[in-house]
TORKOL-4160 file (C-alpha; in steps of 0.2 Angstrom, whole numbers, padded with zeros to 4 digits, m for minus):
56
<pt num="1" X="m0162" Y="m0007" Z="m0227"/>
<pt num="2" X="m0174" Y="m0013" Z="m0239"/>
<pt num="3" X="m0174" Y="m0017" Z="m0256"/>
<pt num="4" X="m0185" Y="m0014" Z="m0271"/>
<pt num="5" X="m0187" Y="m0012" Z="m0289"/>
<pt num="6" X="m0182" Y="0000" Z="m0299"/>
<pt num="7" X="m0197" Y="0008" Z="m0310"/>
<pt num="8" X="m0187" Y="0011" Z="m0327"/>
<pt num="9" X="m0173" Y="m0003" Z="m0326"/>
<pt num="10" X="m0180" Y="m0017" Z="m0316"/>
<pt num="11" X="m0164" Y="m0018" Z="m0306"/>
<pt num="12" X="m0165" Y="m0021" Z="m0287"/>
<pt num="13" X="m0163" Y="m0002" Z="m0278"/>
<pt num="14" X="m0158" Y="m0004" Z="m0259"/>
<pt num="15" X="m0167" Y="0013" Z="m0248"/>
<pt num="16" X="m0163" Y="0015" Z="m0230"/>
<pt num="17" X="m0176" Y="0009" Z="m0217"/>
<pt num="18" X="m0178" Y="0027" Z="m0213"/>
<pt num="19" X="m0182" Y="0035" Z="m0229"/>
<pt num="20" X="m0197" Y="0048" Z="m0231"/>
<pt num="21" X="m0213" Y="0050" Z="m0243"/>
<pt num="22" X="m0207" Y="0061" Z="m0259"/>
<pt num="23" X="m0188" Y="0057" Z="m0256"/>
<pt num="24" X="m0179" Y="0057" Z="m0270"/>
<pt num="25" X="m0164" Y="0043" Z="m0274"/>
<pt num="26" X="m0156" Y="0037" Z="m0285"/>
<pt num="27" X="m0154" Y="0018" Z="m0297"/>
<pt num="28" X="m0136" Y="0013" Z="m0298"/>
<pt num="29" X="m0139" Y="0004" Z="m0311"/>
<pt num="30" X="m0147" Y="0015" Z="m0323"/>
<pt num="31" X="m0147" Y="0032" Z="m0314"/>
<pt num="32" X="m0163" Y="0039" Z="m0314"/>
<pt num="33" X="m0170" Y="0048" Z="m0299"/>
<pt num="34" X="m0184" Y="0039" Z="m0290"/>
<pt num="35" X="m0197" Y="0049" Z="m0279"/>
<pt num="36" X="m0203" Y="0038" Z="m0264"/>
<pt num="37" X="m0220" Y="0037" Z="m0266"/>
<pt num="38" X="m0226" Y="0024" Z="m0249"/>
<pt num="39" X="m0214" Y="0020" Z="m0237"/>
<pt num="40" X="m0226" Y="0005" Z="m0230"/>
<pt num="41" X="m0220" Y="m0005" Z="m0241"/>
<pt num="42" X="m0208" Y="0007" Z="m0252"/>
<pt num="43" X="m0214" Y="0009" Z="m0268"/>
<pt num="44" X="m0202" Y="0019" Z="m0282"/>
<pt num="45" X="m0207" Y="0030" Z="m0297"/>
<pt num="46" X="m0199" Y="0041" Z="m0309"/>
<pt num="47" X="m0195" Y="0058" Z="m0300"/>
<pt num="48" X="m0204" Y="0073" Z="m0311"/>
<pt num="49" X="m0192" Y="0083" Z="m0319"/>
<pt num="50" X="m0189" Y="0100" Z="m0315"/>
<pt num="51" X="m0195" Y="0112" Z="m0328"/>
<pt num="52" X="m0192" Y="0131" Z="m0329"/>
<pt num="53" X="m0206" Y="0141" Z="m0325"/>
<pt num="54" X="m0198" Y="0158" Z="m0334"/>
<pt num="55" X="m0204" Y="0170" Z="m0321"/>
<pt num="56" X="m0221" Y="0163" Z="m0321"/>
């Protein structure tokens, strides 16, 4: 496990040894949902939101 901070809180988030580029997880302080951006060393930021493409 290893920890890191949290881009929109600052609190400490804790991601599995095994995690993957563009993984999503999750703050438990604040909630937001972080993409995994390196793994080497792990680096957090805000996962885009999904926007509707209405049939586009």
């Amino acid at each position: 496990m290893t920890a890191t901070e949290c881009p929109a809180c600052e609190a400490s988030v804790v991601v599995d040894d095994a995690v993957l580029p563009n993984e999503i997880v999750e703050c438990g302080d604040c909630r937001s949902e972080l993409e995994v951006v390196t793994t080497e060393p792990v680096l957090l930021a805000l996962a885009p939101t999904i926007e509707e493409d209405w049939g586009e």
